[in-house]
C-alpha positions in Angstrom: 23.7 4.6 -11.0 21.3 7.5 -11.2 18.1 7.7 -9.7 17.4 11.1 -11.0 13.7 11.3 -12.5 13.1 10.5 -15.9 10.9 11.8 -17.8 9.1 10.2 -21.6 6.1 11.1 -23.6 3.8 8.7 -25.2 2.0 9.8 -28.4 0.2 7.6 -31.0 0.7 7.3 -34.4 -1.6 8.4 -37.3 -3.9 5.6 -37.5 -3.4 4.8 -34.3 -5.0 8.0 -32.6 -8.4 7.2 -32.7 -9.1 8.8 -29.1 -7.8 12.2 -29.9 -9.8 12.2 -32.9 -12.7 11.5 -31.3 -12.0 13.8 -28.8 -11.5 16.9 -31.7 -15.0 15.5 -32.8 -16.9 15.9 -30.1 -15.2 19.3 -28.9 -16.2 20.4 -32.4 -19.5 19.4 -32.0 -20.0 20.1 -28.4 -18.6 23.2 -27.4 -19.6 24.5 -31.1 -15.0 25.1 -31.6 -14.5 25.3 -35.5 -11.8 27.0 -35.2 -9.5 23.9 -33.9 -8.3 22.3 -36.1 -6.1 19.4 -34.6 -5.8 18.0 -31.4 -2.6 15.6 -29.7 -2.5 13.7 -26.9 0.3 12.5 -25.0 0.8 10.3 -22.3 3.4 11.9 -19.6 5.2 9.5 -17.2 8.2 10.7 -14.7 9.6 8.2 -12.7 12.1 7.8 -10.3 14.0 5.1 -8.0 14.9 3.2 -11.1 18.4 2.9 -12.9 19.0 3.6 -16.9 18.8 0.2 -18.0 15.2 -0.8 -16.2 14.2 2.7 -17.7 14.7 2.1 -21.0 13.6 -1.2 -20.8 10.1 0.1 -19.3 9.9 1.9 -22.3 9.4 -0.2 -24.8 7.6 -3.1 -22.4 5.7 -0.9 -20.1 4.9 2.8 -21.1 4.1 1.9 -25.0 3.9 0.2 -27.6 6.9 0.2 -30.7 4.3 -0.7 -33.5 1.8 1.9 -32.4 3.5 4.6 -30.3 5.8 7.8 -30.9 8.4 8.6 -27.6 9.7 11.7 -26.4 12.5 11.4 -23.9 12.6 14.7 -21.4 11.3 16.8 -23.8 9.0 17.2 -27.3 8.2 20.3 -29.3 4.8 21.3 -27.9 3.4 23.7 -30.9 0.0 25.5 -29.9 -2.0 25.7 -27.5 -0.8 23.7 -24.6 -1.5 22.1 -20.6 -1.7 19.0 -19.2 -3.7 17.1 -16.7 -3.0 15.2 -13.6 -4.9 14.3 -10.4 -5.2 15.9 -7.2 -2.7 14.7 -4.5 -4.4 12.0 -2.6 -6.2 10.4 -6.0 -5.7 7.0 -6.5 -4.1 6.9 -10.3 -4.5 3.3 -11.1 -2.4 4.0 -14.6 0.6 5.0 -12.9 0.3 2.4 -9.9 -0.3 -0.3 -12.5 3.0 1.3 -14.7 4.9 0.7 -11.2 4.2 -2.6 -10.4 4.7 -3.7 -14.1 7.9 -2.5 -13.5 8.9 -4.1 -10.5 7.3 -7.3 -11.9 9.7 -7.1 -14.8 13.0 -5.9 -13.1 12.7 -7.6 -9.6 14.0 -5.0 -8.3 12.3 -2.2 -5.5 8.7 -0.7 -6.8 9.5 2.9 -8.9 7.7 5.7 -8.1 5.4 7.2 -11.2 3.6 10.0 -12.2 1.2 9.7 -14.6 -0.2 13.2 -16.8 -2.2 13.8 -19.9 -0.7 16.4 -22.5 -3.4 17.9 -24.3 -2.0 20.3 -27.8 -4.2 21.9 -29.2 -4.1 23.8 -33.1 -5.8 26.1 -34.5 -6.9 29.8 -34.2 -8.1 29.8 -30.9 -8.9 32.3 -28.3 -8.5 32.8 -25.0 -12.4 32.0 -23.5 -12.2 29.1 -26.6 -9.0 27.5 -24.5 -10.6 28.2 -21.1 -13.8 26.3 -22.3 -12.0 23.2 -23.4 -10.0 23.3 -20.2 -13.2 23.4 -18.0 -14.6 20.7 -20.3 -11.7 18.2 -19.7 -10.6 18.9 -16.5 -13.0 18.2 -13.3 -11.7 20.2 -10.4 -13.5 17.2 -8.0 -10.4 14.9 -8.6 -8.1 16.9 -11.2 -6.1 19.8 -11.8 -4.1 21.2 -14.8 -0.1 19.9 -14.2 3.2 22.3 -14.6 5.4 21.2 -17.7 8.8 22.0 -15.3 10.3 18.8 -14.0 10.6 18.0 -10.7 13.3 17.3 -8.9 11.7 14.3 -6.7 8.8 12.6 -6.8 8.4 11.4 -3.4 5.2 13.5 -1.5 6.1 15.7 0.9 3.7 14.9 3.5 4.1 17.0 6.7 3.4 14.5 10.2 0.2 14.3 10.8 -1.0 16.4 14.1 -2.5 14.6 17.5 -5.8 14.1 17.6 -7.5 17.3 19.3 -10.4 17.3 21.6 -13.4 19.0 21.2 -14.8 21.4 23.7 -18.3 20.3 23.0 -20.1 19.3 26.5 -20.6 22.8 28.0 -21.1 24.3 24.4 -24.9 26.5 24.3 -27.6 25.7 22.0 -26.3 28.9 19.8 -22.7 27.3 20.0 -23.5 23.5 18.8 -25.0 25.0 16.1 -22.3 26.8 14.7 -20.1 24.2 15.4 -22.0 22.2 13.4 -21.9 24.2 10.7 -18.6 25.3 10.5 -17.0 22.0 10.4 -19.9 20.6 8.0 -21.5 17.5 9.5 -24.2 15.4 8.5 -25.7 15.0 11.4 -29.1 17.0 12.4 -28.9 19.4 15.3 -31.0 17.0 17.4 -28.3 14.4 16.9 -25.2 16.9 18.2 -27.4 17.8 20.8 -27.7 13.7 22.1 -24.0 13.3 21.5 -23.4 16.4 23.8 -25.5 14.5 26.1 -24.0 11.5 26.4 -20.7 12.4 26.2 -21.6 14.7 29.3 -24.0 12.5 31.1 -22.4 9.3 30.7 -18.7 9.7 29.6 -18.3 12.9 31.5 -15.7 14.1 29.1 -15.4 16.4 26.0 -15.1 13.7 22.5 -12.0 13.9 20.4 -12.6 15.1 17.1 -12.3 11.2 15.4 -15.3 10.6 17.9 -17.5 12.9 16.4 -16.5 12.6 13.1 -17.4 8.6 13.5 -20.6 9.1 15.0 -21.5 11.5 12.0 -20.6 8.8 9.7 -22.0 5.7 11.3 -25.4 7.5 11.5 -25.1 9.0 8.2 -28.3 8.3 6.2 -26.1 6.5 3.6 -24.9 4.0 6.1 -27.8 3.9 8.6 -30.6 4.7 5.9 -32.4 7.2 8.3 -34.6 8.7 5.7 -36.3 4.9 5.0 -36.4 4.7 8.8 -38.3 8.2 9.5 -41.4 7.4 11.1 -44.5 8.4 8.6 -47.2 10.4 10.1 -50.7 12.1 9.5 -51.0 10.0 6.5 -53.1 11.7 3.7 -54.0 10.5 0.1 -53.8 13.0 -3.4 -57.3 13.0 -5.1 -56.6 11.5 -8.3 -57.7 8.6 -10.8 -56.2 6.2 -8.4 -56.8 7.0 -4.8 -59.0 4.6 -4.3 -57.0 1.8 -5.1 -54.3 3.2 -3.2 -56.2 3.5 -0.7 -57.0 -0.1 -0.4 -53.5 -1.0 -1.2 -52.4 0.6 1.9 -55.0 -1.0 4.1 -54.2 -4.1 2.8 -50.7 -3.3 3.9 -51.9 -1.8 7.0 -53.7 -5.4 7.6 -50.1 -7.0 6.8 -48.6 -5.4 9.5 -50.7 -6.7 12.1 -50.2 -10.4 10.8 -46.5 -9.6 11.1 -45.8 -7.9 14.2 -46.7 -8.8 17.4 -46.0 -5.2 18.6 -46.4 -1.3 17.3 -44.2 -0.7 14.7 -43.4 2.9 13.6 -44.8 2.8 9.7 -41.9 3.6 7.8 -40.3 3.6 3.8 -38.2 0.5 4.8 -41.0 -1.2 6.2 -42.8 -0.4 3.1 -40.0 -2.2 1.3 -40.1 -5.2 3.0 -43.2 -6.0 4.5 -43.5 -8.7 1.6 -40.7 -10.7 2.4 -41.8 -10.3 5.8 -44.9 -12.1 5.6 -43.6 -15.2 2.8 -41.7 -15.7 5.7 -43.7 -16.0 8.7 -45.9 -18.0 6.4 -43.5 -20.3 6.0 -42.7 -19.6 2.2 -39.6 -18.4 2.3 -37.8 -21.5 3.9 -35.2 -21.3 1.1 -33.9 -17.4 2.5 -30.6 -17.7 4.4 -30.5 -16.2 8.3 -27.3 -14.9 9.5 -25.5 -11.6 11.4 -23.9 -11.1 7.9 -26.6 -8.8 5.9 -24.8 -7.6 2.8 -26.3 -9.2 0.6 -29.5 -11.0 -0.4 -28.5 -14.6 0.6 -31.0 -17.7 -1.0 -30.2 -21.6 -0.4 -30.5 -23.3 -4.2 -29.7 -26.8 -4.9 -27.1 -26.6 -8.2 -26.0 -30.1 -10.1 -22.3 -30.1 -10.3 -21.0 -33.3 -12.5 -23.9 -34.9 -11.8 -24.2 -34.4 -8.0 -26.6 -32.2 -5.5 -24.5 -29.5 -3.9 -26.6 -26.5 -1.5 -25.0 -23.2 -2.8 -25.9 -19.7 -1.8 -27.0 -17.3 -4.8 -26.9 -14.1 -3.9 -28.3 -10.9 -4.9 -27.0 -7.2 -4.5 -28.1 -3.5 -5.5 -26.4 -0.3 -5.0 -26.8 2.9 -5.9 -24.2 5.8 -6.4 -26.2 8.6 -7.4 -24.4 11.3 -6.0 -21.3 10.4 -6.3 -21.6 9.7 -10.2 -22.9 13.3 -9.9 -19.9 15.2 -9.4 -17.3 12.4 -10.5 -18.8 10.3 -13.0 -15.9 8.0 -14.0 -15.2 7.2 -10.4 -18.8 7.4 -9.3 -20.1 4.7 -11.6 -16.7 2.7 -11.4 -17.0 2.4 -7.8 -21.0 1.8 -8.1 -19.9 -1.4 -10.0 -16.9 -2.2 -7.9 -19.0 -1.6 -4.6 -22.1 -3.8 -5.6 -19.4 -6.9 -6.4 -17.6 -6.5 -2.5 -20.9 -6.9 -1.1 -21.6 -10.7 -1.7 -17.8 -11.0 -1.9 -17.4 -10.0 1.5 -20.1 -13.3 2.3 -17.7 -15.5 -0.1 -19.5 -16.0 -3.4 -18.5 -15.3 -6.3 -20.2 -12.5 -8.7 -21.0 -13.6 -12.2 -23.7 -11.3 -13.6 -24.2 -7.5 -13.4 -26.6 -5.2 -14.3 -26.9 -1.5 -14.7 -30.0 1.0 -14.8 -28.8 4.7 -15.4 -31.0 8.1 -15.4 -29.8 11.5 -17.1 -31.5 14.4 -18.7 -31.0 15.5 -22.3 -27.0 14.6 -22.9 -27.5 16.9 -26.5 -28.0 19.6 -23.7 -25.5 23.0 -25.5 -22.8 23.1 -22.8 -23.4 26.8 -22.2 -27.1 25.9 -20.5 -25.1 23.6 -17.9 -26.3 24.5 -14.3 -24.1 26.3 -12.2 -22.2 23.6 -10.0 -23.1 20.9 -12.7 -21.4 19.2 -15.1 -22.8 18.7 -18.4 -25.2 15.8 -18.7 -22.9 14.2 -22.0 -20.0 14.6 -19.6 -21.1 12.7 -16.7 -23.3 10.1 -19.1 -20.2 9.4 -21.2 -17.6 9.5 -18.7 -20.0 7.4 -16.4 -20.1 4.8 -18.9 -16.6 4.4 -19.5 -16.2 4.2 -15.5 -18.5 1.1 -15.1 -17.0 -0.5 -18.1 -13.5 -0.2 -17.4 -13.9 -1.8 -13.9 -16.6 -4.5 -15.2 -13.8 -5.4 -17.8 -10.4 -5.5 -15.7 -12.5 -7.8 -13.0 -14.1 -9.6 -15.7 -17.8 -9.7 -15.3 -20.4 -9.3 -17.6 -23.3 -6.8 -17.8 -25.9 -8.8 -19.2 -28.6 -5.8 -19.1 -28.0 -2.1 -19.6 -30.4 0.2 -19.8 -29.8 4.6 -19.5 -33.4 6.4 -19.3 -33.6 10.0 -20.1 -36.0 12.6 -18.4 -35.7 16.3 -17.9 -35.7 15.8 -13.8 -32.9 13.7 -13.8 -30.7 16.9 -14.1 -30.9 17.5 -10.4 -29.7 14.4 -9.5 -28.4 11.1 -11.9 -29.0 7.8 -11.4 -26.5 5.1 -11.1 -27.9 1.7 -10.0 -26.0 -1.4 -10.2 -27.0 -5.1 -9.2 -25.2 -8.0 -9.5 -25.4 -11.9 -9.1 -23.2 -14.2 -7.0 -23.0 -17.6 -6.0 -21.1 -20.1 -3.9 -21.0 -23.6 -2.5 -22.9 -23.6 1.0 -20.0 -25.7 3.0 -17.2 -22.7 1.5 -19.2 -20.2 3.6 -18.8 -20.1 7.3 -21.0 -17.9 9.4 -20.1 -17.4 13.5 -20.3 -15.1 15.9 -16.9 -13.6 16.5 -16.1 -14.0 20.2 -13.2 -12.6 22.5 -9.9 -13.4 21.2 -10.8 -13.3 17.5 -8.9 -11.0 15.5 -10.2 -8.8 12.5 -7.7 -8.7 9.4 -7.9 -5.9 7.0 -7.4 -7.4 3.4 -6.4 -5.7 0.3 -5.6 -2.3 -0.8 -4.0 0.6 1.4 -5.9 3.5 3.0 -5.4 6.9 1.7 -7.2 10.0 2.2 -9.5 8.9 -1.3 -13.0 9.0 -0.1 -13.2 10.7 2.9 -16.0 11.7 4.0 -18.1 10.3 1.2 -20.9 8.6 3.4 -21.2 12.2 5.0 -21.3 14.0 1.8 -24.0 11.8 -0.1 -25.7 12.1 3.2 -25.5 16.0 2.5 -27.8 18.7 0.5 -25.5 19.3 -2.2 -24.1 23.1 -2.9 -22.5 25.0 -5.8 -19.9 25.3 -3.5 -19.1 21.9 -2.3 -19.2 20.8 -5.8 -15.8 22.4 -6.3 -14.3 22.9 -2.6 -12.7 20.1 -0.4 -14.8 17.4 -2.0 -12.6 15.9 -4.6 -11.6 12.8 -1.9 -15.1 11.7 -1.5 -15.5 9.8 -4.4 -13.1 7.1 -4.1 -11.2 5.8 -7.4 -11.3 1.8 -7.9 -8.7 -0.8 -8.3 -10.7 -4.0 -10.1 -7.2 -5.8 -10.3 -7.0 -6.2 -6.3 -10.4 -6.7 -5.8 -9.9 -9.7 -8.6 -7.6 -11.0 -5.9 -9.9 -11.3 -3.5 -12.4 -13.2 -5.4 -9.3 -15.6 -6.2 -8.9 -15.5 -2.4 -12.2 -16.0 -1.7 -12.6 -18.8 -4.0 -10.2 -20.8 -2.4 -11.9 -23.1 0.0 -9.1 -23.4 2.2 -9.1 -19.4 3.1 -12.8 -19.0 2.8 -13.7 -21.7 5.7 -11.5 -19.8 8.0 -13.5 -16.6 8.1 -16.2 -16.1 10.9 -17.4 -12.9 9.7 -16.9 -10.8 6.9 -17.5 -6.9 6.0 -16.2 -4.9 2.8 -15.1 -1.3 3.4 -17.1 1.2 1.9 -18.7 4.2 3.3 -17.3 4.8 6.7 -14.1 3.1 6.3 -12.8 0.8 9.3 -15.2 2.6 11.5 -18.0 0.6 9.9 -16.5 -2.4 8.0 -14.8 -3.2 11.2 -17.0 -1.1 13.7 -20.2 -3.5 12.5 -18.5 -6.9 13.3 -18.5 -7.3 17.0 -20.1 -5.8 20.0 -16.9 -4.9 21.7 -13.8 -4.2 19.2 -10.3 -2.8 20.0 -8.9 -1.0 17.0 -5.0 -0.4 16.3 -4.8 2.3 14.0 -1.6 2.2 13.8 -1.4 -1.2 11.9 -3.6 0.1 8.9 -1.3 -0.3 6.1 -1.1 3.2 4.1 -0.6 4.5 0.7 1.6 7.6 2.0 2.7 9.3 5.3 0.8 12.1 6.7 -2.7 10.5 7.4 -4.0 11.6 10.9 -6.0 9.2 13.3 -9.4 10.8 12.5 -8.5 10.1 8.6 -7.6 6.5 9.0 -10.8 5.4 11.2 -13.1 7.3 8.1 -11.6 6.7 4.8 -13.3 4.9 2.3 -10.4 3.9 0.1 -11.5 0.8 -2.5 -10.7 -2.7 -2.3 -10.1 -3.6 1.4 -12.1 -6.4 3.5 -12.4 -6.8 7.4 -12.0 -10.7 8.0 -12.9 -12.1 11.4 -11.1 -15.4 12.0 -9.7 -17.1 14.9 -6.0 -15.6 16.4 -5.0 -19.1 15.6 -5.8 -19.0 11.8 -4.1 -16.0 11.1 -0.8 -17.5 9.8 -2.3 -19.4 7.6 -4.8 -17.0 5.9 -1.5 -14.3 5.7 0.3 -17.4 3.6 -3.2 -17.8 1.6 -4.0 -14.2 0.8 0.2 -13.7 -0.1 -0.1 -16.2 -2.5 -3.1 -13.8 -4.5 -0.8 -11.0 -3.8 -2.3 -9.4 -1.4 -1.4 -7.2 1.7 -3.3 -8.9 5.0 -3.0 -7.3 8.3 -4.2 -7.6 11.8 -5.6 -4.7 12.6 -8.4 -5.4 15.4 -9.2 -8.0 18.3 -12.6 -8.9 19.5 -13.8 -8.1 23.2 -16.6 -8.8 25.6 -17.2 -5.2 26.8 -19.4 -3.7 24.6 -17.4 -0.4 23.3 -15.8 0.2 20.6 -12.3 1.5 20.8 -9.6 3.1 18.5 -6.1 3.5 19.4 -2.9 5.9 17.6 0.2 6.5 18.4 -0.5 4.2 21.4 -3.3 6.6 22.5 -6.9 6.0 23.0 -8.3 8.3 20.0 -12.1 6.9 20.6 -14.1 5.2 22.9 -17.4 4.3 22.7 -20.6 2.5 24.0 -22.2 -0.1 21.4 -25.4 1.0 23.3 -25.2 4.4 22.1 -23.6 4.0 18.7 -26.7 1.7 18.0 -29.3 3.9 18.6 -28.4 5.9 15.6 -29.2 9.2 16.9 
């Protein structure tokens, strides 16, 4: 039996190749290329750790399609211009992971390892900076690269063991010193806020941090996870002379006379409280009776009363924005994929069920000529196009509709897109559970393995964006989504049986177990070493901070957790405990059986 890799190519057939076609269209059209005249694609697959028989059978069942498809085994005259694309090491490829488990489904044998790239053959008389252009076109250095044609000999990563977790000499560092620290290793955080942590860390831990320390404090008071620029305090307010400035004038001393119904005390006057000094006052007027209170605060939670064969039930209908600007900036399919995904793990993670989505998108001028792209940018048609196909692919595989979409185009939108999602959810009220965890719970980590996809993402949309950040160490920070496992979880989560067990519930996005988990108790002990991974290599600091898709932190009691592991197996998914609940007020992270991070919940909450 040989486990060698294999290797096939996947073309379609005239008739059949509508998305190369389009694809010589719009290169045509877009990067003005008359000169080509045909354009292939072919779908590459190597695989390995599978014998001759399941191989040949994935063929035909897994990797194409008899009536539509041309194969290639090993090798296929490439004529023209020629290179392929795969991702970057660390990208999730969901065609390749979904090729795998296929598979395995259909052998029942051990899970085949598969790598996944796109041929691209291209005819005509082209020249060099014509080849170059295309190439730049259809390959996004954030998450791609172009792929060698030579086979390997193995597929399995080589990923060297991760180091210890160094410790940073920060406490006795001078003012000059912090700051070039915090420039050379690129945080988030403002001087001000390294200058506290050097404080406390001296003052009150009287130790130097370890790096995973300061790279979770950065993220937990990122402004994407702490929204510190709606919390700024708003001073020496002033009003523009204009038409209106008188009516704003009275609509911000109407607001002004809001606030003192509201509070009982000074309140700094800030954008969030802008935001929600409404809802505020319906409910201390006893108009919003119908608002659900909890700990649990990711999403918009109302009490309704449904008719279900002819019967009053309470259910929860719950609403949810999100926004993924920046990421849809610099990897659009991803970006607006994981927007979607994202905005649907938020009411999950309280139990309901999402039903209804809806999308607002911003771009400037996507007939823009390629050639007036800014530098660092991708072109507008680029990101609106591949943007689109993001949010529909995962809004199709988890099966939810998009009942309003709506793309607004304005010249200022080329500094930044916009990439808004909201959704709809619902659920029975007696399905949802809401308790405070206590000592002795344990958290589970639900779903799909952590990789290095994402890191740093709440940091990085926190982040001034560069020309040089757009192509340099930032392809993991947009994470790629996996609607498939987060369709098991709603299955999961559906299921009354498993949903009345959970406590408290928190969906990983930015920040990674050192929010989702870090936000559900006071006091937390954190074992890093039972986060289930998608390869070797991954270092404490990366485990506490990546955002990899489709995971949930579920607090239940240490009791329960043998039958939730036999619930959450039966929707195929991988449930693991990873945390226990404590009365001490810190939160703590373990590796390799060392302490990697240990903080006070008094601090961490101040948010710099």
């Amino acid at each position: 039996m040989s486990f060698d890799v294999k290797r096939v190519y996947v073309e379609k057939i005239a008739g059949f190749n509508t998305e190369a076609l389009n694809l010589l269209n719009s290169l045509k059209e877009n990067l003005n290329i008359e000169k080509l005249n045909n354009l292939r694609i072919l779908n590459r697959y190597d695989v390995s750790n599978i014998d001759e028989d399941d191989f040949k059978s994935s063929v035909t069942n897994v990797f194409s399609d008899p009536s539509q498809d041309t194969v290639y085994f090993e090798n296929v005259e490439l004529k023209g211009h020629v290179f392929a694309v795969e991702y970057l090491p660390g990208q999730y490829d969901q065609r390749a992971d979904s090729a795998a488990q296929c598979i395995q489904v259909i052998s029942g044998k051990e899970k085949p390892t598969v790598k996944y790239a796109r041929v691209f053959i291209l005819e005509g008389g082209l020249s060099k900076e014509e080849i170059e252009k295309i190439k730049n076109y259809l390959i996004n250095p954030v998450d791609s690269k172009e792929a060698e044609f030579t086979k390997p000999h193995t597929l399995e990563d080589k990923c060297p063991a991760a180091k210890d977790v160094e410790t940073v000499e920060l406490i006795n560092k001078s003012k000059k010193e912090l700051e070039e620290y915090r420039n050379d290793t690129g945080l988030a955080m403002s001087f001000e806020d390294l200058v506290f942590c050097q404080e406390y860390f001296k003052n009150t831990e009287k130790r130097n941090p370890t790096i995973t320390e300061i790279k979770v404090i950065d993220t937990y008071w990122s402004d994407h996870c702490r929204h510190t620029t709606f919390f700024t305090q708003i001073e020496n307010i002033e009003f523009e002379k204009g038409k209106i400035t008188e009516e704003v004038k009275t609509v911000y001393d109407e607001y002004l006379n809001v606030r003192k119904f509201v509070y009982e005390s000074k309140r700094d006057i800030t954008l969030m409280d802008l935001a929600t000094i409404g809802a505020k006052e319906l409910r201390k007027k006893g108009l919003l009776d119908d608002l659900e209170i909890s700990e649990e605060i990711n999403a918009c939670s109302i009490i309704i009363n449904v008719v279900k064969d002819g019967i009053n039930e309470e259910w929860l209908l719950m609403f949810k924005n999100e926004t993924h600007n920046h990421p849809t900036e610099i990897e659009p399919f991803g970006g607006a994929n994981t927007c979607l995904g994202g905005a649907i793990r938020d009411p999950l993670s309280g139990r309901s069920y999402v039903y209804q989505a809806m999308r607002i998108t911003g771009c400037a001028d996507p007939k823009q000529k390629i050639e007036d792209t800014l530098p660092g940018k991708l072109p507008q048609r680029k990101i609106t196009t591949e943007a689109a196909k993001g949010y529909s692919s995962y809004g199709n595989q988890i099966g939810l509709t998009a009942g309003y979409i709506n793309e607004i185009y304005h010249p200022d939108y080329v500094a930044k897109r916009l990439e808004a999602g909201a959704v709809i959810a619902a659920a029975p009220r007696e399905n949802v559970i809401r308790e405070t965890p206590i000592k002795g719970d344990v958290v589970i980590l639900l779903g799909g393995r952590t990789g290095r996809d994402g890191m740093g993402g709440a940091t990085a949309s926190s982040k001034k964006q560069t020309e040089e950040e757009t192509t340099v160490l930032i392809g993991m920070e947009v994470p790629k989504g996996n609607a498939p496992m987060e369709r098991n979880i709603q299955r999961l989560f559906r299921k009354k049986e498993a949903s009345i067990l959970i406590k408290k519930c928190n969906d990983f996005g930015a920040g990674g177990v050192s929010v989702a988990i870090g936000e559900l108790a006071d006091g937390l002990n954190i074992n890093l070493d039972m986060v289930t991974v998608k390869y070797d290599g991954l270092d404490g600091t990366e485990l506490a901070i990546s955002e990899s898709q489709e995971r949930m932190a579920v607090v239940i009691r240490k009791e329960d957790v043998e039958e939730f592991n036999k619930y959450a197996q039966e929707e195929n998914l991988e449930s693991t405990v990873v945390a226990e609940v404590t009365d001490d007020r810190r939160l703590k992270m373990t590796w390799r059986g060392k302490t990697i991070l240990d903080i006070g919940r008094d601090f961490l909450d101040t948010n710099g």
